[in-house]
C-alpha positions as CSV (number, residue, x, y, z in Angstrom):
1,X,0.0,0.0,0.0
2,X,1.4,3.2,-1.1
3,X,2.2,5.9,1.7
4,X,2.2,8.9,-1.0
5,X,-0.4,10.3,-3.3
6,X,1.9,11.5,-6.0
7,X,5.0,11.4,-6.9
8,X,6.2,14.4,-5.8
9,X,4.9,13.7,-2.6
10,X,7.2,10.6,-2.3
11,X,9.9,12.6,-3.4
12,X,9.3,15.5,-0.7
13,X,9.3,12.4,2.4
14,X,12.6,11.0,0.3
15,X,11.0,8.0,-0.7
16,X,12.0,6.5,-3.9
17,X,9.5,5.0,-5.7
18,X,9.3,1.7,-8.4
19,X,9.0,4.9,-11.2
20,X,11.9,6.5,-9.8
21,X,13.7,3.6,-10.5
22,X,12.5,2.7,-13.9
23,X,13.1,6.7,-14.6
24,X,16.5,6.5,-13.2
25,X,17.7,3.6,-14.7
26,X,16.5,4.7,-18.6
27,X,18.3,8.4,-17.7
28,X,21.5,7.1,-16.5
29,X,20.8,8.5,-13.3
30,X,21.4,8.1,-10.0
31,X,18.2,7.8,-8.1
32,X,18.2,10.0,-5.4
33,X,19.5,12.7,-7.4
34,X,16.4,12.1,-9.6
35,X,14.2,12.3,-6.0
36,X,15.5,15.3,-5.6
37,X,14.5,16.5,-8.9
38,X,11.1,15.2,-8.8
39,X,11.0,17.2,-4.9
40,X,11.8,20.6,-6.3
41,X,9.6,20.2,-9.0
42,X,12.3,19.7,-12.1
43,X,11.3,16.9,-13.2
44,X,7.8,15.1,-13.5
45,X,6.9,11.4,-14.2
46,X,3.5,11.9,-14.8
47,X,2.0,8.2,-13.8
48,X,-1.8,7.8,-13.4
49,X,-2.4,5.1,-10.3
50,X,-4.6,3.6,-12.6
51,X,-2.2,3.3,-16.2
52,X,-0.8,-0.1,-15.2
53,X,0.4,-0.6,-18.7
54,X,2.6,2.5,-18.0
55,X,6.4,2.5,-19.2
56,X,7.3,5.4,-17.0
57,X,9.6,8.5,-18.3
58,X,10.7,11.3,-16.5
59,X,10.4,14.9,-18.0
60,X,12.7,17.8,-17.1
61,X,16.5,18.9,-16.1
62,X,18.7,16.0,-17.2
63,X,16.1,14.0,-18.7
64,X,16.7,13.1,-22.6
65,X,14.0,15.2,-24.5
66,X,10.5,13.4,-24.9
67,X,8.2,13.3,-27.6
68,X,4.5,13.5,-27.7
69,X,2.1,12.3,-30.7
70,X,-1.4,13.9,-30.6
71,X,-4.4,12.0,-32.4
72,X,-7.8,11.6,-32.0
73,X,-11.6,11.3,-33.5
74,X,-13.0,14.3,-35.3
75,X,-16.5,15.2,-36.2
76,X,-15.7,14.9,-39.8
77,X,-13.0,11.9,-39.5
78,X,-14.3,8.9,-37.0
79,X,-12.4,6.4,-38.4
80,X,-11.5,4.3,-35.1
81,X,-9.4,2.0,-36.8
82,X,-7.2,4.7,-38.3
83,X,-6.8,6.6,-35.0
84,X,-5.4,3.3,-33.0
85,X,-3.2,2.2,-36.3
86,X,-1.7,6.2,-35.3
87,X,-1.4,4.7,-31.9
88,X,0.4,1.5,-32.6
89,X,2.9,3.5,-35.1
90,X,3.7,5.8,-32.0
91,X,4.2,2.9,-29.5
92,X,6.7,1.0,-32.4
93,X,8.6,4.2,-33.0
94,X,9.0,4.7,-29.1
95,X,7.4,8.0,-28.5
96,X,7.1,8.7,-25.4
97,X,3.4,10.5,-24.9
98,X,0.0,10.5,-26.2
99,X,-2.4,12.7,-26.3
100,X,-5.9,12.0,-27.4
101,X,-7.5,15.3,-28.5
102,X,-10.5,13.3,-29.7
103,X,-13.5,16.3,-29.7
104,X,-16.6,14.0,-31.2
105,X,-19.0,12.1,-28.9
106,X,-18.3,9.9,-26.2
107,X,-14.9,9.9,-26.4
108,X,-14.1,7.2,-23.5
109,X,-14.3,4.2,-25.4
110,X,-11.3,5.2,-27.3
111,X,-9.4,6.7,-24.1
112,X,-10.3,4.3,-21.7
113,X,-8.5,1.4,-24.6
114,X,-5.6,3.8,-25.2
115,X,-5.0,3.5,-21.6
116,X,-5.2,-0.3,-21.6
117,X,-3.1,-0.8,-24.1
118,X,-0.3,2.0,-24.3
119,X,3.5,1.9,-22.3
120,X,3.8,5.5,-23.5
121,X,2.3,8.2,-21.1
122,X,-1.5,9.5,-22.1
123,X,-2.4,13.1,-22.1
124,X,-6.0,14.6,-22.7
125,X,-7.4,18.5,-22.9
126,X,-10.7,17.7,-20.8
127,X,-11.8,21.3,-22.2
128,X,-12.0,19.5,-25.8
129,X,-14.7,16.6,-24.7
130,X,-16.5,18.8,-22.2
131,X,-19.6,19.1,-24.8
132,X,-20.1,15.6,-25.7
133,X,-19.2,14.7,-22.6
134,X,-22.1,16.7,-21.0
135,X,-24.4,16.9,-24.0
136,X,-24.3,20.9,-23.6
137,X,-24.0,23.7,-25.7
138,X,-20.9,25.9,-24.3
139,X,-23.4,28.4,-22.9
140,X,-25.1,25.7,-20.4
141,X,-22.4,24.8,-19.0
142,X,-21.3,25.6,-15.1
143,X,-17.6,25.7,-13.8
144,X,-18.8,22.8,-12.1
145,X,-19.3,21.1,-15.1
146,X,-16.0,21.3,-16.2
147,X,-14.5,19.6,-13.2
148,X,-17.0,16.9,-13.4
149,X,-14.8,16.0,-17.0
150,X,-11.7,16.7,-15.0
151,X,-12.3,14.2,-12.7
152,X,-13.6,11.6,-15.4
153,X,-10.4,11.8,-17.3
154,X,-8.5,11.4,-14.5
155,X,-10.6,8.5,-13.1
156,X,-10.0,6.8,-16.4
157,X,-6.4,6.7,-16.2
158,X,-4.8,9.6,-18.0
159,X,-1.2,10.5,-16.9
160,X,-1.1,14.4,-17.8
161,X,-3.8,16.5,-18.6
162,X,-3.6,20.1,-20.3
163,X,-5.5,22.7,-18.5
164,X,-6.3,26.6,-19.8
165,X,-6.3,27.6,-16.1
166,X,-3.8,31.0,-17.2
167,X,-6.2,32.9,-19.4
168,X,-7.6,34.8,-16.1
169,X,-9.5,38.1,-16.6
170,X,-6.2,39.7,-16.2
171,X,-4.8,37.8,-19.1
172,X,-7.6,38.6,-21.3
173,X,-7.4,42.0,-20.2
174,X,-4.2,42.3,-21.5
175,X,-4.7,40.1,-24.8
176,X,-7.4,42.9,-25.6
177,X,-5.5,45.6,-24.9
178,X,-3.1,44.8,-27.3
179,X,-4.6,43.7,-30.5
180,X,-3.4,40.4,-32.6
181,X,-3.0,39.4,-36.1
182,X,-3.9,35.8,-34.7
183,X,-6.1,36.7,-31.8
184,X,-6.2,33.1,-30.1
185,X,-5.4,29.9,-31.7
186,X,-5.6,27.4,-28.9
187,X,-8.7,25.4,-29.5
188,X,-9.2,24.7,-25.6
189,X,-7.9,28.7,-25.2
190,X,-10.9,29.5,-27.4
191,X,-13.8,28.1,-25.7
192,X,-12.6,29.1,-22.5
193,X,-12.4,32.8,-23.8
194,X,-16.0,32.6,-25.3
195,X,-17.6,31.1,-22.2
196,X,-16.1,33.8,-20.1
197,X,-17.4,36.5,-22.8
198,X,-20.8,35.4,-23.1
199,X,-21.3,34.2,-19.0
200,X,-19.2,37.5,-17.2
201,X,-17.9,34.6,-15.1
202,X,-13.8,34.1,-14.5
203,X,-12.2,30.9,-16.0
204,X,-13.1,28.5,-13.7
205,X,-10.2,25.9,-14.0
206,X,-8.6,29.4,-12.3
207,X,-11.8,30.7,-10.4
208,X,-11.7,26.6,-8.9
209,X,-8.0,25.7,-9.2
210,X,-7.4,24.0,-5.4
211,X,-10.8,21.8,-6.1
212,X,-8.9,20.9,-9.8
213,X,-5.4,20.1,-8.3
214,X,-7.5,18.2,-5.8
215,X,-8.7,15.8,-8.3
216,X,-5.3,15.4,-9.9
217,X,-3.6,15.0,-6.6
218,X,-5.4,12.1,-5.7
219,X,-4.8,10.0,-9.4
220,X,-1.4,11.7,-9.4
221,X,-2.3,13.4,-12.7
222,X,0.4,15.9,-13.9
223,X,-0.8,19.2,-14.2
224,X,0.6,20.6,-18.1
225,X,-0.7,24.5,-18.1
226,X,-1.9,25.5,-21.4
227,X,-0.8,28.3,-23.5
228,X,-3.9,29.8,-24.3
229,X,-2.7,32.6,-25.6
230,X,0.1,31.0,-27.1
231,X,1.1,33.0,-30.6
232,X,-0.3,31.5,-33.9
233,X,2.0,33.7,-36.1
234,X,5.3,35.3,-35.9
235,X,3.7,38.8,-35.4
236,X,2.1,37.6,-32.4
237,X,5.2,36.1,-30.6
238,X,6.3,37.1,-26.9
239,X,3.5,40.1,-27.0
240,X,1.7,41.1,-23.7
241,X,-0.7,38.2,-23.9
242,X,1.7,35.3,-24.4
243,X,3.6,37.1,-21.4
244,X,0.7,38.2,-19.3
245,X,-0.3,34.1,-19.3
246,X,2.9,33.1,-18.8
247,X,3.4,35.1,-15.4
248,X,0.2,33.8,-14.0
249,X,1.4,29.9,-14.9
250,X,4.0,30.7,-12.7
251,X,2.1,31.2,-10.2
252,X,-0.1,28.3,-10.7
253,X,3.3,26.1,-11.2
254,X,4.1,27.4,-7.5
255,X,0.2,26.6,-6.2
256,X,0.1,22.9,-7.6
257,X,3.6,22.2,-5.9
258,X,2.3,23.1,-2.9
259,X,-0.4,20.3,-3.1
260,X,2.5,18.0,-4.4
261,X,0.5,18.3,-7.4
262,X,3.7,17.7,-10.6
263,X,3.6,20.7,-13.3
264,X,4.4,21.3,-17.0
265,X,4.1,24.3,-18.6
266,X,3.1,24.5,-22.4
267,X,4.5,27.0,-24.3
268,X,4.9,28.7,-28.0
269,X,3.5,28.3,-30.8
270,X,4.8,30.2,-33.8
271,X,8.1,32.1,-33.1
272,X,10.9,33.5,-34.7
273,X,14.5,31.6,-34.7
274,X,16.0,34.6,-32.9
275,X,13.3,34.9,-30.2
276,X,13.6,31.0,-28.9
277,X,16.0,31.1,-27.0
278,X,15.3,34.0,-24.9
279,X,11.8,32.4,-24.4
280,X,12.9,29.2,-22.9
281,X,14.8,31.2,-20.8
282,X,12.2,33.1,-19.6
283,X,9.8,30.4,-19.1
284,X,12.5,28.8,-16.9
285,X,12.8,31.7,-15.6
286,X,8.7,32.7,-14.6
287,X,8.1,29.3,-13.9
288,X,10.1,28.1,-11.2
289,X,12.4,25.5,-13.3
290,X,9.2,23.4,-14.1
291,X,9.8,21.3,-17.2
292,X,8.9,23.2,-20.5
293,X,6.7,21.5,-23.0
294,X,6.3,23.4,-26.4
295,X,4.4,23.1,-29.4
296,X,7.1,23.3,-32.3
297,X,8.1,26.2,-32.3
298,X,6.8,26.6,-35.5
299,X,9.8,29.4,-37.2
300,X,7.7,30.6,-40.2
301,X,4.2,30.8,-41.4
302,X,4.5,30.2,-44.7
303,X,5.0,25.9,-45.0
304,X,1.6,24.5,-44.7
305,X,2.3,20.8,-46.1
306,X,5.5,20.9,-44.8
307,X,5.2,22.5,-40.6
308,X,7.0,19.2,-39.9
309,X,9.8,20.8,-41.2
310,X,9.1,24.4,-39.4
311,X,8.3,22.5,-36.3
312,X,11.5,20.4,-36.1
313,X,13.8,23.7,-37.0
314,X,11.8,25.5,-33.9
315,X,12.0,22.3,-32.0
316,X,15.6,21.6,-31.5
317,X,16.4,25.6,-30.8
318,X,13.9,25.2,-28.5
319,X,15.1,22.1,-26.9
320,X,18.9,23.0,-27.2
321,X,18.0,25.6,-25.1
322,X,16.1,24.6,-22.3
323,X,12.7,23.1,-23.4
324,X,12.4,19.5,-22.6
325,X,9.1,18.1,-24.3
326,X,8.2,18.6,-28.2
327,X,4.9,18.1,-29.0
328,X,5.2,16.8,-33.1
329,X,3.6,18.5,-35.6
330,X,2.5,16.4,-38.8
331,X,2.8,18.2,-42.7
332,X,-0.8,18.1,-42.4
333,X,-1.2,21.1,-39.8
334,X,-2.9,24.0,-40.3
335,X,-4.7,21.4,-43.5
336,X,-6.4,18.2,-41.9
337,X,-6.7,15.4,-39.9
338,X,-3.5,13.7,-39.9
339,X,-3.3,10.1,-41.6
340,X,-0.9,7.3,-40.7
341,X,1.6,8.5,-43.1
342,X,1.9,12.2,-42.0
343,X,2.0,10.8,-38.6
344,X,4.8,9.1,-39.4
345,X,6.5,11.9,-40.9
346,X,5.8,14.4,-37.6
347,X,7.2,11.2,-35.6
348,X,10.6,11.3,-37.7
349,X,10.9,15.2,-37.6
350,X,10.1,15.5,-33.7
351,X,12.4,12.3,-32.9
352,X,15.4,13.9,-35.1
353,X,14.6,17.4,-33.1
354,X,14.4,15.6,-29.7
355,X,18.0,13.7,-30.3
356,X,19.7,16.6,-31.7
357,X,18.9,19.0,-29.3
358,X,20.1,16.0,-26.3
359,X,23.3,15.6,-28.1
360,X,23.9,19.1,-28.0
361,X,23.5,19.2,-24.3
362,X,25.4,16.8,-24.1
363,X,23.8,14.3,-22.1
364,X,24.7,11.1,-21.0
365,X,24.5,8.4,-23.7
366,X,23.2,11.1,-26.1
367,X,25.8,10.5,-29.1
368,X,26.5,7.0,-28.7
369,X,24.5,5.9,-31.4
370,X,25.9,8.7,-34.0
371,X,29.3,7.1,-33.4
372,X,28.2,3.5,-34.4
373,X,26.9,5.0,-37.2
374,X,30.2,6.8,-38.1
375,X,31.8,3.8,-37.3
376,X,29.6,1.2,-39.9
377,X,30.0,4.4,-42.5
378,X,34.0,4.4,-42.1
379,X,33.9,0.6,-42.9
380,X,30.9,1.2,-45.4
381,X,29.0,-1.7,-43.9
382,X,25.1,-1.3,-44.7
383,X,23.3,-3.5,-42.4
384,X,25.8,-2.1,-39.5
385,X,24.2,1.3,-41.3
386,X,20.5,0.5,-41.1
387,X,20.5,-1.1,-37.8
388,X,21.5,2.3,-36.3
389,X,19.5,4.1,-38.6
390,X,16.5,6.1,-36.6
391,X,14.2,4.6,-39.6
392,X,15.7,1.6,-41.0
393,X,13.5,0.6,-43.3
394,X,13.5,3.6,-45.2
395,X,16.6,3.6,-45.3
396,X,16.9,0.2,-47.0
397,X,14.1,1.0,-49.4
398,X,16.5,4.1,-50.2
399,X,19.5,2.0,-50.7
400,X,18.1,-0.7,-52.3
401,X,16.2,1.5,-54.6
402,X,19.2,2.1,-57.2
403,X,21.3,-0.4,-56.2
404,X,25.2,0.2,-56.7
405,X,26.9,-2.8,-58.7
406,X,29.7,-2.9,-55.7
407,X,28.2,-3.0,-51.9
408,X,30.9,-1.1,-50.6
409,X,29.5,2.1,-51.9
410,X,26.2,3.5,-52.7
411,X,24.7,5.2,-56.6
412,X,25.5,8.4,-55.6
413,X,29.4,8.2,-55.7
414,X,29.9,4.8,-57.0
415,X,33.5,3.5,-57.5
416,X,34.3,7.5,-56.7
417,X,32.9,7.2,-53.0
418,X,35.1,9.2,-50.8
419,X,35.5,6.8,-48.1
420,X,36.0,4.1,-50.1
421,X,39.1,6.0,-51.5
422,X,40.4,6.4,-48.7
423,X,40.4,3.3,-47.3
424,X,41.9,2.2,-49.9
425,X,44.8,4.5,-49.7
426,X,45.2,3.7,-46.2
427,X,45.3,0.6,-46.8
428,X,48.2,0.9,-49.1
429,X,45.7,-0.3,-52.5
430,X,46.3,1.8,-55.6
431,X,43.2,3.6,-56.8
432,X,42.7,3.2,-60.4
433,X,39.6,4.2,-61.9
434,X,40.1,3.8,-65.8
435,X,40.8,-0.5,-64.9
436,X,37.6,-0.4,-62.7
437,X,35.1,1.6,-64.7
């Protein structure tokens, strides 16, 4: 029988928990130096009581950087089947979160077999099924109402859930005051901000926030604080709203630690290359140290079809510099529903961001791979060359696309393959091209 609620309340009494362990032994970490991360609020594992499927990771300072994969069912694509092929595709590749923005229906059946089924850690936006959930129109319904979903989600075993509890009336105010290209862009953001418009009433995920970290305090469910007013172009990027909402997640951050409630805080959005860093800073910064989950950053406006791209340029800045949680972004954003191939191609993106911003930080472990690779390239030995590969079977489909009549290069360079050169030359072997073409 556990002694502890959460994790963080373990951590605070120096108990190490069976996560901890699993955490500390995937990071390379000592484990009470990982307690004491977890304590101070560094680092979360977000671990539902009730996700016994779990494969637990830990997000935050020293922890490689961690992927999520967002899906879900749509009003105008239900395909079940599609979404949990999405899911499956995620789990193989080894992504490390899920989040199930399904906004159509009852969306429980799908959750509640996501849950069942998934090692990686599940994260919902309760604000997104609150309609079907209650059959009500936005209008009709109370801040009551909203922690009733709350409560479902967490009672059905999600690990993380995102709550819009920053966009206050003093957020708003100053959102209003300044004017956007954009205006808001976060889906969850945007209802909040109509249902405070059309009732008077104050947000109540902030109006109610000790009866919401209640909830989540006793599934341990971590706390991630939406961006609501997180920029949805360049021109909107660190203005007095994005800032405005940032300030008051610090203060929440500080709040749901005292309840031993764990914290991440979402962040940007659309951004500039030259603004990123100083961001991540500044989140660090406002929020107390709590681990930094960001969408993208996406670094220009202009790539619909291709925001994978955008997203994994904004992504490893971002990372490199402090954030430690990419949520992917597919080529179909700002388009469509996903499909299984775009997912893949988000996946691919966000994994290359992730492990090029870790190896930049240089943490333990992080390049080990990258040399095995050099090392099967030096002795151009293909399978060696795959096996590492982070997608191996495209790159065998690449390679044995145009196969090269010798094995020791590739069509590219044929008999003229740099490396091969060399070698030989090394090796003492004459290089004669006239005899051998």
């Amino acid at each position: 029988m556990r002694n502890y609620k959460t994790q963080m309340e373990a951590a605070k009494k120096g108990i190490i928990t069976p996560e901890m362990k699993t955490v500390a032994g995937k990071e390379r970490m000592d484990e009470h130096k990982l307690m004491e991360l977890v304590a101070s609020g560094q680092v979360a594992i977000p671990a539902n009581v009730r996700h016994t499927s779990l494969s637990p990771e830990g997000i935050g300072t020293g922890m490689k950087t961690k992927i999520n994969v967002n899906l879900g069912i749509s009003g105008d694509c239900k395909d079940y089947d599609m979404e949990l092929s999405k899911v499956k595709m995620a789990i193989d590749f080894g992504c490390e979160a899920i989040m199930d923005l399904s906004n159509y229906g009852k969306t429980n059946t799908f959750r509640t077999k996501l849950v069942e089924m998934s090692p990686a850690m599940i994260g919902t936006v309760p604000m997104y099924d609150a309609i079907g959930y209650l059959e009500k129109d936005l209008l009709e319904i109370t801040a009551k109402d909203f922690l009733r979903v709350v409560e479902a989600h967490a009672k059905e075993g999600v690990d993380f859930m995102t709550i819009h509890a920053g966009i206050n009336r003093r957020a708003v105010e100053a959102f209003m005051r300044e004017g956007r290209k954009m205006n808001i862009v976060s889906r969850g953001g945007s209802l909040l901000f109509a249902w405070m418009q059309m009732t008077g009433n104050e947000n109540p995920f902030f109006e109610y926030y000790d009866e919401v970290l209640e909830i989540l305090r006793e599934y341990d469910v971590t706390i991630s604080l939406g961006d609501a007013l997180r920029p949805g172009c360049l021109a909107d990027s660190t203005d007095a709203g994005q800032i405005s909402e940032l300030i008051e997640l610090g203060n929440l951050t500080k709040r749901a630690w005292e309840k031993d409630v764990q914290v991440m805080v979402e962040g940007p959005g659309h951004m500039a290359m030259n603004e990123i860093e100083a961001n991540m800073k500044l989140q660090k910064r406002i929020c107390h140290n709590a681990p930094f989950y960001v969408l993208g950053p996406l670094v220009t406006d202009i790539a619909p079809g291709y925001d994978h791209i955008t997203s994994a340029i904004g992504g490893a800045i971002a990372a490199a510099s402090g954030a430690d949680f990419l949520c992917y972004v597919t080529p179909a954003e700002h388009l469509r529903l996903p499909d299984v191939n775009d997912v893949k191609e988000g996946i691919m993106a966000s994994k290359i961001a992730a492990h090029a911003a870790d190896i930049a930080k240089g943490l333990p472990g992080a390049r080990e791979q990258d040399d095995k690779m050099a090392e099967a390239r030096h002795k151009v030995e293909w399978e060696e060359m795959f096996k590492y590969a982070i997608d191996p079977d495209k790159a065998r489909t690449y390679f044995e696309s145009v196969p090269p009549e010798d094995r020791h290069t590739c069509s590219m360079c044929g008999k003229m393959c740099a490396v091969r050169t060399t070698n030989k030359i090394l090796a003492g072997e004459k290089v004669e091209f006239c005899t051998e073409l």
